[in-house]
C-alpha positions as CSV (number, residue, x, y, z in Angstrom):
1,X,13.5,34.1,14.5
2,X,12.7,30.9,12.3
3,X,16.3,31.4,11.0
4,X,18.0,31.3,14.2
5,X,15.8,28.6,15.5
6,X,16.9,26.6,12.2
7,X,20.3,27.2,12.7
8,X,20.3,26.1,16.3
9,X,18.8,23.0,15.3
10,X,21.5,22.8,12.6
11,X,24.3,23.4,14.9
12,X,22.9,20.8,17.5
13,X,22.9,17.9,14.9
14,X,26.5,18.9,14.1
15,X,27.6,18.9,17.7
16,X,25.8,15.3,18.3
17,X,27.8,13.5,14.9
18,X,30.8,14.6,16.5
19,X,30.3,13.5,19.6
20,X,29.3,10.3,17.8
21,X,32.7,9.9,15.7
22,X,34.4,11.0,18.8
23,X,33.0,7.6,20.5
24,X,33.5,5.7,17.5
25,X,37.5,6.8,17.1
26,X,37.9,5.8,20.9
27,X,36.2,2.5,20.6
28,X,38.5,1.9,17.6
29,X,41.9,2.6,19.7
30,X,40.4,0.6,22.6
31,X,40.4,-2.1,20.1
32,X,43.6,-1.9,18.9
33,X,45.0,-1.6,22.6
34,X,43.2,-5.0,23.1
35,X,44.6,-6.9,19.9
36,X,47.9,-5.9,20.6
37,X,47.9,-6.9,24.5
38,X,50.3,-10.2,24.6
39,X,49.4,-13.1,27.0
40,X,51.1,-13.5,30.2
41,X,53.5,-16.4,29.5
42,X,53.4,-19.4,31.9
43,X,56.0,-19.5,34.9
44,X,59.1,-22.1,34.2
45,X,59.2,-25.0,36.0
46,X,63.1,-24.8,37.7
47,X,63.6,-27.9,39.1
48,X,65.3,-28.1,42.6
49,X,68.7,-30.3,43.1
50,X,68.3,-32.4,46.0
51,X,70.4,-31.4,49.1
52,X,73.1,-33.7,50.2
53,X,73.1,-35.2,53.5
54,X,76.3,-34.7,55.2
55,X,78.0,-37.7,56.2
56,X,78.8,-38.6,59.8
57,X,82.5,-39.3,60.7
58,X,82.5,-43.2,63.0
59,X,83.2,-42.1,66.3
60,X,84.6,-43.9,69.2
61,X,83.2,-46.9,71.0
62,X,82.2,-45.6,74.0
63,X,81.4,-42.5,72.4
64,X,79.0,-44.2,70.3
65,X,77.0,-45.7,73.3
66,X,76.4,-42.1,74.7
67,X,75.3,-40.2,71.8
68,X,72.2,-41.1,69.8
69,X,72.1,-42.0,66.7
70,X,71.0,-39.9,64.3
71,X,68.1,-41.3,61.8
72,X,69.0,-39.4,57.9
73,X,66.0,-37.7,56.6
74,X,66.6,-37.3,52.7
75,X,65.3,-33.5,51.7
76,X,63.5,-34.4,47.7
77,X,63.3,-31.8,45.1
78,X,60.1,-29.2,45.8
79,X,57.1,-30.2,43.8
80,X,56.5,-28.2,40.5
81,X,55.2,-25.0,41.1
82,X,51.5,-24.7,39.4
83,X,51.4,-23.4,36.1
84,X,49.5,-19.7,36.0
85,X,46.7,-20.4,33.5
86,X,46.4,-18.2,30.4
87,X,43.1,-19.8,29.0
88,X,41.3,-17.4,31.5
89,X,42.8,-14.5,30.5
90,X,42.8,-15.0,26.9
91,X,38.8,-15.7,27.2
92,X,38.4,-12.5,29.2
93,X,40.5,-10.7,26.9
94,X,38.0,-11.7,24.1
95,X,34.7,-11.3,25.9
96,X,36.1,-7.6,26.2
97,X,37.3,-7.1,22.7
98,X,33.9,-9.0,21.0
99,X,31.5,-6.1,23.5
100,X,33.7,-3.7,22.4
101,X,33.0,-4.8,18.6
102,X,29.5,-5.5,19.2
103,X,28.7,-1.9,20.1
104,X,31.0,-0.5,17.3
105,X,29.4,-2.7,14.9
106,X,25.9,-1.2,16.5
107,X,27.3,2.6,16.3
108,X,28.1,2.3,12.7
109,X,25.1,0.7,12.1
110,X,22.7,3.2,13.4
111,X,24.6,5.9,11.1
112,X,24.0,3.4,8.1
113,X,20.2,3.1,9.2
114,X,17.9,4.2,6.6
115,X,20.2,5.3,4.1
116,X,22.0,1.5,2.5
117,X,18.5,0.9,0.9
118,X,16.2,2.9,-1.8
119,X,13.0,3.6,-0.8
120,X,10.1,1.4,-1.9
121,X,8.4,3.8,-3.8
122,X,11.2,5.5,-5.6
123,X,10.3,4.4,-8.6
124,X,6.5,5.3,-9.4
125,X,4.8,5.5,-12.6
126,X,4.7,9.2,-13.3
127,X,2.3,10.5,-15.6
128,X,3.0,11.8,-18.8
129,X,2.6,15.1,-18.4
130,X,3.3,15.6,-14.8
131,X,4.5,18.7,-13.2
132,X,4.9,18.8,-9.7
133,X,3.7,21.9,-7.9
134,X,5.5,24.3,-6.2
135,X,5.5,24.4,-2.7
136,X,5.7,27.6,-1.2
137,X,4.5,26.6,2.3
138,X,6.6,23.5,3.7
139,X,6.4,21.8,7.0
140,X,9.0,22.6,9.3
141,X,7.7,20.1,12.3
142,X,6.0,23.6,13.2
143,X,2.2,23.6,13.5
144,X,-0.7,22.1,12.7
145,X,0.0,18.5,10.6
146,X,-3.5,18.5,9.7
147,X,-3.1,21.8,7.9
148,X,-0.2,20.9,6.2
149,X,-1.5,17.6,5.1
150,X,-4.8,19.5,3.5
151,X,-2.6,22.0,2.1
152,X,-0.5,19.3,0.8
153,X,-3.3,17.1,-1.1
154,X,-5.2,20.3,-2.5
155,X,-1.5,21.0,-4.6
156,X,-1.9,17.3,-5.3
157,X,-5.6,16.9,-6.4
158,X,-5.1,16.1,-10.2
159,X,-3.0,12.9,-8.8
160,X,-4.9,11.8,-5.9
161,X,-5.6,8.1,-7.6
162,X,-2.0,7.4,-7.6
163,X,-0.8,6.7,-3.8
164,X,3.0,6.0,-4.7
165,X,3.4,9.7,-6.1
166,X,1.5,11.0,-3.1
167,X,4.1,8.8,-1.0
168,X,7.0,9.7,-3.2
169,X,6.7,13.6,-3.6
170,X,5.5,14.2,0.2
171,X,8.8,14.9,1.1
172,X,9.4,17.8,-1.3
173,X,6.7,19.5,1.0
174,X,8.8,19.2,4.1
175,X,11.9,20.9,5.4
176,X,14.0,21.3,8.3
177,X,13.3,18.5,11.1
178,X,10.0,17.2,9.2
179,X,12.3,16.3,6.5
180,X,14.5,15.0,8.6
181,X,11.8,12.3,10.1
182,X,10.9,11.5,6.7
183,X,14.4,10.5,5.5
184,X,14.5,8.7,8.3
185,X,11.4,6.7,8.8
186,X,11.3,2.8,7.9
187,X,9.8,3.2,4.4
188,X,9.1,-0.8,5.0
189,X,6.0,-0.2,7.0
190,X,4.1,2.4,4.8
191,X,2.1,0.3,2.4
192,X,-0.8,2.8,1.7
193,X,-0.8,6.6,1.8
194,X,-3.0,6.5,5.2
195,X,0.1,4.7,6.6
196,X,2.0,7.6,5.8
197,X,-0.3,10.2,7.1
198,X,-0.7,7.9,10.3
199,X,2.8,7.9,11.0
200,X,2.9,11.9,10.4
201,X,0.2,12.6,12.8
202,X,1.3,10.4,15.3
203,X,4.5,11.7,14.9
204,X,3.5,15.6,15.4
205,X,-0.1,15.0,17.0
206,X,1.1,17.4,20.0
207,X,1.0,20.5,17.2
208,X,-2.8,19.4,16.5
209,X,-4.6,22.6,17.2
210,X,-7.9,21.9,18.8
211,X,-11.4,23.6,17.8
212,X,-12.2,26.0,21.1
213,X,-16.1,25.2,22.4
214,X,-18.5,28.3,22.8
215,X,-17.9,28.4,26.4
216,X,-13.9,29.4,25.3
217,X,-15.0,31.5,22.6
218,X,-17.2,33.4,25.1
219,X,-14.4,33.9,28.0
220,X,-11.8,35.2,25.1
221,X,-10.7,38.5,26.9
222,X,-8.8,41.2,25.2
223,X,-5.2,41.7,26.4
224,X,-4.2,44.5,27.6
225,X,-0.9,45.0,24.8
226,X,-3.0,43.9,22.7
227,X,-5.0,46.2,20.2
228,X,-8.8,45.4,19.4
229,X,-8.1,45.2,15.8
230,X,-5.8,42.2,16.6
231,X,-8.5,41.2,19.3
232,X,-10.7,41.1,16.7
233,X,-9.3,39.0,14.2
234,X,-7.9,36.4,16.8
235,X,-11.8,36.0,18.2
236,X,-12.6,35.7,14.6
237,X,-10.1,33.2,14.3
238,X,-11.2,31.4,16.7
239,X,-15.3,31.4,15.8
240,X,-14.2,29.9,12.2
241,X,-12.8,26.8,14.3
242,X,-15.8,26.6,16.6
243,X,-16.9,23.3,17.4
């Protein structure tokens, strides 16, 4: 069961970082579309010719009296036509293509979070005849943090005056998601190892398993799949962690 539930995790992280180089390739292409997009070039001016006013033939003298005479009304070339502006679309063009960049720049900068930069306390004075223990119970995100963290320091008693190594070698106590988180944490703020374990609590404080009361202890029924030898032991469990 804990493999399958690792492997789903596993497959889950894989599925998210290709949806996230999916995005990133089609933010990529949209800015290339962009870049290569050529302004709309500015409607020629085509200057009219005037029209000619046709000339009137002298008529007769008694014609003339009759008909009126007709004023000339000289037709001008059309005023230019307005220009179409292109500083508006350019501008809009490069709000567009600096957003675009903007988020890229922030996609590619959450994957390079946490990982450009060594940790602070990578380099520790170790002492000389160190030997790290072996860890045959590590923290999957599963459980109590508590536990793991008194588990952790008894393994790590002969070094307790020496918070960097405690810092340093927490990680080789983790696995899975908990390792995960600690990759990934901002090593800036941890200054002390209480930081650390602050940071772990908060981070898993819903897997804190709390101490029943006597009232609980008393209302523990047994199950009815459940066999009073296991009844036993889980009632006994439970007295050990009485309040």
């Amino acid at each position: 069961m804990e493999n399958e539930d690792t492997r789903a995790r596993v497959i889950n992280m894989e599925n998210q970082m290709t949806q996230l180089m999916t995005l990133l390739a089609d933010l990529s292409n949209q800015v290339k579309n962009l870049t290569s997009v050529t302004p709309v070039s500015s409607t020629m001016n085509i200057p009219t010719a005037p029209l000619e006013v046709p000339v009137v033939e002298p008529v007769a003298k008694g014609l003339a009296e009759e008909i009126p005479t007709a004023i000339p009304i000289v037709i001008g070339p059309e005023p230019p036509s307005k220009e179409i502006p292109t500083s508006h679309f350019d501008e809009e063009n490069a709000r567009r293509l600096a957003k675009i960049e903007e988020r890229l720049c922030m996609l590619q900068g959450y994957q390079l979070q946490g990982f450009d930069k060594p940790s602070p306390f990578a380099k520790v004075t170790v002492p000389e005849f160190y030997k790290e223990p072996e860890f045959t119970r590590k923290y999957d995100g599963i459980g109590c943090p508590k536990t793991h963290l008194k588990y952790y320091l008894g393994k790590m008693a002969h070094y307790s005056d020496n918070p960097p190594l405690l810092i340093n070698s927490f990680q080789d106590s983790l696995v899975g998601p908990a390792l995960t988180w600690f990759i990934e944490l901002d090593m800036e703020k941890i200054r002390t190892w209480e930081d650390l374990v602050d940071e772990f609590l908060q981070q898993y404080k819903f897997n804190i398993e709390i101490a029943p009361t006597r009232e609980e202890l008393v209302r523990v029924e047994k199950r009815r799949i459940e066999s009073f030898r296991a009844y036993a032991q889980r009632w006994s469990g439970g007295s050990l962690r009485l309040k």
